[in-house]
C-alpha positions as CSV (number, residue, x, y, z in Angstrom):
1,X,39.6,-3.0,-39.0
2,X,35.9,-4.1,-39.7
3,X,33.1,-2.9,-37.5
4,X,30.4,-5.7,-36.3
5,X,27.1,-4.2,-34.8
6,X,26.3,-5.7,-31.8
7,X,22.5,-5.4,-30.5
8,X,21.8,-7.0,-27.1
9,X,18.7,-8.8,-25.8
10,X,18.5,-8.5,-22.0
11,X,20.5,-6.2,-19.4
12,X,20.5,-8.3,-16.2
13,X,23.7,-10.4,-15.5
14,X,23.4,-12.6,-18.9
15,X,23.7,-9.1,-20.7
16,X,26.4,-7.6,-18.6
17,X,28.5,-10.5,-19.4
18,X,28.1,-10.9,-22.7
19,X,28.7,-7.3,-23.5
20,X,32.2,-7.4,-21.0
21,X,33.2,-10.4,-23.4
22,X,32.7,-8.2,-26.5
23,X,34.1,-5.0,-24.9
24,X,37.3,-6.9,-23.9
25,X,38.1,-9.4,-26.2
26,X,40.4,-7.0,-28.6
27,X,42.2,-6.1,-25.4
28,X,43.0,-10.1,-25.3
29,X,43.0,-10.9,-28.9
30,X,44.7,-9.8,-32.0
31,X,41.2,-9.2,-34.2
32,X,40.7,-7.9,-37.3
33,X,37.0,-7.1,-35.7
34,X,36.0,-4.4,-33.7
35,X,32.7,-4.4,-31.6
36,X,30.1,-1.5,-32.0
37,X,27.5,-1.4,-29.3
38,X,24.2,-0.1,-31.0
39,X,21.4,-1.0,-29.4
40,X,20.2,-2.5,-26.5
41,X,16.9,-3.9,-25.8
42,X,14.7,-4.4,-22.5
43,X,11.3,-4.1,-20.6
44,X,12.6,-1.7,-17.5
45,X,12.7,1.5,-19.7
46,X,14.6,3.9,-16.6
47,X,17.2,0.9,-15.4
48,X,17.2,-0.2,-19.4
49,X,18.7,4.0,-20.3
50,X,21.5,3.8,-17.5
51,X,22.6,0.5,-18.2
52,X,22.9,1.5,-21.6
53,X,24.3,4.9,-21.1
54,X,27.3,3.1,-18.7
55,X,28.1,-0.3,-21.1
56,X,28.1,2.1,-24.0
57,X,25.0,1.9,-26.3
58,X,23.9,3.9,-28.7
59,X,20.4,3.5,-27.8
60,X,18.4,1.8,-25.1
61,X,14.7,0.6,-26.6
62,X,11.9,-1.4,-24.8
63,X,10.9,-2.2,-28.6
64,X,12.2,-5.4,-30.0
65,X,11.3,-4.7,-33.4
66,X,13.6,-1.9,-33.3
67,X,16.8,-3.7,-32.7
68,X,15.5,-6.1,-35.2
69,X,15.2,-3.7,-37.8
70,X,18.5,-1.5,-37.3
71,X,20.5,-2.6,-40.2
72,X,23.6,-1.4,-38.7
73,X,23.6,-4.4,-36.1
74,X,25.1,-7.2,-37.5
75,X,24.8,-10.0,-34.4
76,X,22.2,-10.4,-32.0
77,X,22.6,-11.6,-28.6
78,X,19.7,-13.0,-26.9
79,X,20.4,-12.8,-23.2
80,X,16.5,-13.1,-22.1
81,X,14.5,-15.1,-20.1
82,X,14.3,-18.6,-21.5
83,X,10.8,-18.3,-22.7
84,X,11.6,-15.1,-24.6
85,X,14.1,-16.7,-27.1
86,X,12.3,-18.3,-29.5
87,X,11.1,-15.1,-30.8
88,X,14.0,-12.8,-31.2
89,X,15.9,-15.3,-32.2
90,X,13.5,-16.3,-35.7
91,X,12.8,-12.8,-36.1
92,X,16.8,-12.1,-35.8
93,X,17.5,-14.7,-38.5
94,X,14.8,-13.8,-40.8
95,X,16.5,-10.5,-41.2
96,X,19.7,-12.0,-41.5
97,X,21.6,-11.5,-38.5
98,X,23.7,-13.3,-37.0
99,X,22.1,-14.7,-33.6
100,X,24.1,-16.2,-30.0
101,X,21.4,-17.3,-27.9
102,X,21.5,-18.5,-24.1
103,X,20.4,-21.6,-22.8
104,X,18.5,-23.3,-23.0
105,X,18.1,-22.2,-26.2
106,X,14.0,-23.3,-26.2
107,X,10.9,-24.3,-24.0
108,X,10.7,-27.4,-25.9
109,X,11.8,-29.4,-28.6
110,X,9.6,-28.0,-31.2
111,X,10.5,-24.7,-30.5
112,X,14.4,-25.4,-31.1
113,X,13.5,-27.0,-34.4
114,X,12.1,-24.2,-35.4
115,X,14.5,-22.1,-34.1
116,X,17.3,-24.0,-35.7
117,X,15.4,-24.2,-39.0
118,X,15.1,-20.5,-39.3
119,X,19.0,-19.9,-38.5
120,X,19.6,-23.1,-41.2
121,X,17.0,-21.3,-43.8
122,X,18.8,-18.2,-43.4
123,X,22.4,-18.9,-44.0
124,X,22.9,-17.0,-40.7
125,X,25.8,-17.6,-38.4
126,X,24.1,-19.2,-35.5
127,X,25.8,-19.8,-31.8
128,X,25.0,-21.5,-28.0
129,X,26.0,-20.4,-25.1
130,X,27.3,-23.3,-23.3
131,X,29.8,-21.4,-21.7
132,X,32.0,-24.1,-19.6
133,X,33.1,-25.7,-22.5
134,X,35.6,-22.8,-23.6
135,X,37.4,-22.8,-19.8
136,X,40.9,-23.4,-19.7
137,X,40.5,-26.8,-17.9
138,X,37.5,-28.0,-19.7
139,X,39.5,-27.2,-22.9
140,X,41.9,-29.4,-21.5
141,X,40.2,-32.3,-20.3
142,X,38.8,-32.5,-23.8
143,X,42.0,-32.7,-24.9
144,X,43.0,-35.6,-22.8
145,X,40.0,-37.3,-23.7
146,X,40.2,-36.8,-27.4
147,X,44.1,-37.9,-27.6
148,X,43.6,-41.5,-25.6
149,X,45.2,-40.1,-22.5
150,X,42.2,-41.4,-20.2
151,X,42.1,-44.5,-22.1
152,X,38.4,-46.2,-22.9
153,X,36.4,-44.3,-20.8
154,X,34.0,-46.2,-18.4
155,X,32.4,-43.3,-16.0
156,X,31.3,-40.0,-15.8
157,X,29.9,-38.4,-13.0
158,X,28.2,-34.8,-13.3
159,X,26.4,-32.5,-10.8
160,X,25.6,-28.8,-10.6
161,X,24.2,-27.9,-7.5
162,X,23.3,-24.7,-6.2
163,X,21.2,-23.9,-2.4
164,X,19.4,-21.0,-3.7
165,X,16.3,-22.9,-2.9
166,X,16.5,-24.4,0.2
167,X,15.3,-22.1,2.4
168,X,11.3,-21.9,2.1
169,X,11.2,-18.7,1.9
170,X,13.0,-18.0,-1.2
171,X,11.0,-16.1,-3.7
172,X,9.8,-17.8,-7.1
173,X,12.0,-15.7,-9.6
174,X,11.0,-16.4,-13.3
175,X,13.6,-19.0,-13.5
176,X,10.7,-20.6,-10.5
177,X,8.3,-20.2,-12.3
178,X,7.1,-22.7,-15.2
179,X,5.0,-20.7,-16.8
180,X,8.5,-18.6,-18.0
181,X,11.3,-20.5,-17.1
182,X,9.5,-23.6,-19.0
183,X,10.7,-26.1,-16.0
184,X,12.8,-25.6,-13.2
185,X,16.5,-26.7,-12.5
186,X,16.6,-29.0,-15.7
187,X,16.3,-26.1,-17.7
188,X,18.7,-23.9,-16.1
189,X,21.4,-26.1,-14.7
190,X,20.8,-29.3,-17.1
191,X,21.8,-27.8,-20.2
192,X,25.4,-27.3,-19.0
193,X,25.2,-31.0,-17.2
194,X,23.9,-32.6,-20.2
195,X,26.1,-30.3,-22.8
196,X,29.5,-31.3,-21.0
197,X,28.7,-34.9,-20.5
198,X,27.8,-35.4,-24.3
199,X,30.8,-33.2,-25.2
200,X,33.2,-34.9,-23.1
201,X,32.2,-38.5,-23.6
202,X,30.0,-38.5,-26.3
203,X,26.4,-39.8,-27.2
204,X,23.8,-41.0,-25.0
205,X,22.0,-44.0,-25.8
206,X,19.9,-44.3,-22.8
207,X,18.8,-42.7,-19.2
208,X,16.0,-42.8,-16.7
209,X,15.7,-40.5,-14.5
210,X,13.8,-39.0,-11.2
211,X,12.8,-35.3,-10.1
212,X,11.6,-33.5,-6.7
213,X,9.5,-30.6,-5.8
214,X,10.0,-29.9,-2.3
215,X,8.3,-26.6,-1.9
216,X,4.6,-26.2,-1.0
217,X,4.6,-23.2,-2.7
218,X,6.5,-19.9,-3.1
219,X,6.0,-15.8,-3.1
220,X,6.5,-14.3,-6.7
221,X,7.8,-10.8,-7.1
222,X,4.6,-9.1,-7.2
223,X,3.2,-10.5,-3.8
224,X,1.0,-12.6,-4.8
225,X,1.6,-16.7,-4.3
226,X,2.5,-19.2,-6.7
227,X,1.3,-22.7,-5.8
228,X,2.4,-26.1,-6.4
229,X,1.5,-26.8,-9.6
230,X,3.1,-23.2,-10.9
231,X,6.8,-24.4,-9.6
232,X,9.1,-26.1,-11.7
233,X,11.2,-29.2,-10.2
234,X,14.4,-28.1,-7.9
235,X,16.5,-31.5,-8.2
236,X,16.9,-34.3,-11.1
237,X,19.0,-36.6,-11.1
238,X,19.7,-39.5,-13.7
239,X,21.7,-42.4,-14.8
240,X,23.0,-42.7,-18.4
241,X,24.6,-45.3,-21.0
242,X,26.7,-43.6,-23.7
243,X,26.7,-45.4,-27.0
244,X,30.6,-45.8,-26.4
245,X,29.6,-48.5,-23.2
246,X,30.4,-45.9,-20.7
247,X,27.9,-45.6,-17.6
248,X,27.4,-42.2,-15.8
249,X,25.3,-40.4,-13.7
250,X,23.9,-36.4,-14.2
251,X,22.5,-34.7,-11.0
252,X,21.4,-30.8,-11.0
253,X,19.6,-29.1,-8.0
254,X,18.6,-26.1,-6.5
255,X,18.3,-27.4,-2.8
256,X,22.3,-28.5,-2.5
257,X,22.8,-26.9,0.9
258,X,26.0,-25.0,1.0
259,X,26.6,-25.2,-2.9
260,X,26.9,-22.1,-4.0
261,X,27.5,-22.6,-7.8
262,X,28.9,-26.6,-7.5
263,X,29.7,-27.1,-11.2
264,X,31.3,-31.2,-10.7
265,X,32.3,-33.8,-13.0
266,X,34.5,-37.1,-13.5
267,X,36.2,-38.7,-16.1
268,X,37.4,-42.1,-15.5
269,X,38.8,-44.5,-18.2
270,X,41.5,-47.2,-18.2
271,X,44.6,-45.8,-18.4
272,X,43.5,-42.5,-15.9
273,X,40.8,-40.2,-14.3
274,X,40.3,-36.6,-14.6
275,X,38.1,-34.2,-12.3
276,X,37.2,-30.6,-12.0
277,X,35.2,-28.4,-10.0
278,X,34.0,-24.9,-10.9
279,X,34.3,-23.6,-7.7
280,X,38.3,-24.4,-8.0
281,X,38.2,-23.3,-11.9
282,X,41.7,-22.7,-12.3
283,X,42.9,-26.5,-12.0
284,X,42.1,-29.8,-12.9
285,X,43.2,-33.2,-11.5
286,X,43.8,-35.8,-13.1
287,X,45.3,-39.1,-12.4
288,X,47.6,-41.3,-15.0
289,X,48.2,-44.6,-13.8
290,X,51.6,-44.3,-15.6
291,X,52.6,-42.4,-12.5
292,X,54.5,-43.1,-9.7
293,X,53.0,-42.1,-7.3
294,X,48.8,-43.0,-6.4
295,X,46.4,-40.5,-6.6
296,X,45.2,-37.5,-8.6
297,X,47.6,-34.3,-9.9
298,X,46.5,-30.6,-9.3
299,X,47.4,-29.0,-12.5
300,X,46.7,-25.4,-12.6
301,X,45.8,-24.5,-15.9
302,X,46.4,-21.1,-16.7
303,X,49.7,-18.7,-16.0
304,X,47.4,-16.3,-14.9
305,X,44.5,-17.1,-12.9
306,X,41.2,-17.1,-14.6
307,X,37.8,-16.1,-13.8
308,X,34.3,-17.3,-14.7
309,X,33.7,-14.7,-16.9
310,X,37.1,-16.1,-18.7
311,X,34.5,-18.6,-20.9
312,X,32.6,-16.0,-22.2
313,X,35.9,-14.1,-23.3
314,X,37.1,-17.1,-25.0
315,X,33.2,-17.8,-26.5
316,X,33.1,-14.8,-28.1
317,X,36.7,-15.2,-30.0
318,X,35.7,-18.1,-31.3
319,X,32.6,-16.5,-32.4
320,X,34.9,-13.8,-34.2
321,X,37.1,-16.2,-35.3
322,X,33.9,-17.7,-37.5
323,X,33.0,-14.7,-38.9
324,X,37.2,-13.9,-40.2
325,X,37.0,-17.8,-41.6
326,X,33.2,-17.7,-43.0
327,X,32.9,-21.2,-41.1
328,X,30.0,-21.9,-38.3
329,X,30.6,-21.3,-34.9
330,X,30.4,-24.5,-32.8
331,X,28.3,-25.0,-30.3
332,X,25.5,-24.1,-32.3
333,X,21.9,-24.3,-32.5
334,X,21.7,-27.5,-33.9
335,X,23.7,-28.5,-30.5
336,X,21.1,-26.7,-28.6
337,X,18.7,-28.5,-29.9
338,X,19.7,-32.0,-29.4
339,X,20.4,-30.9,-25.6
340,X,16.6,-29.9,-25.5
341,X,15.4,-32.9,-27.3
342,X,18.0,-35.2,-24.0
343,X,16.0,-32.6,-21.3
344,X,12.9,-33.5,-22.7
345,X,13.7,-37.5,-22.6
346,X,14.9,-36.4,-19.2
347,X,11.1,-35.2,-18.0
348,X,9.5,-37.8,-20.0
349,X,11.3,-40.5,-17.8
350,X,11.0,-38.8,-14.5
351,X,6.9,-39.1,-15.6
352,X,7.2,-42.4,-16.8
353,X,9.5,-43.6,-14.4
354,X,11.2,-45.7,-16.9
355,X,14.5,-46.0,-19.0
356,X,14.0,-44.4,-22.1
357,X,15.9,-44.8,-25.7
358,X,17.9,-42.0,-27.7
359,X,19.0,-44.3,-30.8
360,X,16.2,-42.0,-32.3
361,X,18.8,-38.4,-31.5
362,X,20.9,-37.2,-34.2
363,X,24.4,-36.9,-33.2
């Protein structure tokens, strides 16, 4: 068995999850890798220890250069705020590590360039989490799509909505905030939406789009209050044209009242329609006009039912699978950053108010 030394970036939720992939995935998977959990890196030193001590690091360290440094860590997973993963993530592959990085993986296009010019430079094994690509039924409804079974497809409809900002009172978390989150929902939810639209369907070849602010203002952690002009936007929404003559529409909020993590999209070509919804992840529907009988299928796509978490299990053994075949890991950093350079199109036509071109996008 070969060792791979893991150091992790970040011990909220992102970290906890991507360390229970790692921990679990031989228990799953016949590997030729095992995981060793080195080092851990964060900015709440006491909380930081614990967490550490329990997951089962070797060390906890609120010094970034140390996990950067240790030679016995082999990938780096950057679980961090968004505006803390340019950073790590150059310094990771100048030192040749291997880097996964959450999304999105940059503030801005110029930042992912760079980004994915250090991992390219390096020869380092580069990955991005766009984690609802590897569930079961997503896996599936590429599937479909990629063998005809839809036919030419003519729609797609996406939204991820979530109601953690309806209420007024709702604090202004980092992911609030612009100043760290680097927007608001486009940069949190839109990735995903705009990752499994171009996935599924393909290329984008136009969009305009509009956005909302609905909040006066909000309470940050520390008391004090954020106004206005320090919020990101909490709903976008957009229509599309894909380069295959498919129209669409892409829709993420954070004031869908009674959403609690409404992860939506729709499929429909010629010959049949397919739909999913993560809130019912273990089944997709999908209609074939071939049938009988009218209407959409529940297919349940798993034996056993699977969880959320399931994607990240299934992430990360594709990761290890690249490093047993010496190939890169797709998605990848050089999908990250076409994703960023859509966002940014996405803002730049909510400004603008105008359709906007992507012929200029490398696909």
């Amino acid at each position: 068995m070969k060792e791979i030394g893991i150091g992790m970036l970040g011990h909220s939720w992102m970290g906890r999850t991507h360390t229970l992939a790692f921990k679990t995935h031989s228990l799953y998977f016949e590997t030729e890798y095992l995981p060793r959990f080195v080092g851990i890196y964060g900015r709440e030193e006491k909380t930081l220890r614990y967490d550490a001590k329990r997951w089962g690091y070797k060390y906890a360290t609120t010094d970034l250069d140390r996990i950067i440094s240790d030679d016995s860590i082999d990938v780096v997973v950057n679980a961090l705020p968004n505006h803390m993963h340019r950073e790590p993530c150059i310094l990771a592959a100048e030192a040749g590590k291997d880097v996964i990085c959450e999304k999105p993986l940059g503030l801005s296009p110029a930042e992912t360039q760079e980004m994915l010019s250090a991992v390219e430079r390096n020869g380092v094994r580069d990955m991005m989490v766009f984690n609802y690509r590897w569930l079961p039924a997503m896996q599936l409804a590429k599937r479909l799509i990629r063998d005809g079974r839809l036919g030419r497809i003519l729609q797609y409809r996406g939204l991820y909505g979530q109601s953690w900002l309806v209420s007024p009172e709702a604090p202004a978390s980092w992911k609030v905030l612009k100043e760290t989150s680097g927007a608001g929902v486009l940069l949190d939810l839109g990735p995903h939406a705009v990752d499994l639209a171009t996935h599924l369907v393909g290329p984008i070849s136009e969009l305009v789009a509009q956005e909302a602010l609905f909040a006066e203002g909000r309470r940050k952690p520390d008391g004090t209050w954020a106004s206005r002009d320090e919020l990101g936007e909490e709903f976008v929404n957009c229509l599309v044209r894909f380069q295959g003559g498919a129209r669409g529409s892409l829709e993420v909020s954070r004031v869908s009242t009674g959403f609690m993590n409404k992860n939506r999209i729709e499929v429909h070509g010629t010959k049949g329609a397919l739909a999913f919804d993560l809130e019912n992840l273990n089944s997709l529907r999908i209609y074939d006009m071939e049938q009988e009988n009218d209407g959409f299928r529940n297919y349940v796509v798993d034996s056993h039912n699977v969880g959320w978490s399931r994607a990240f299990l299934l992430q990360t053994h594709h990761f290890i699978q690249c490093l047993s075949e010496d190939r890169r890991p797709s998605p990848n950093f050089r999908d990250g950053h076409r994703v960023q350079l859509i966002l940014d199109r996405i803002m730049q036509s909510a400004r603008e108010g105008r359709w906007l071109s992507l012929d200029d996008i490398e696909w």
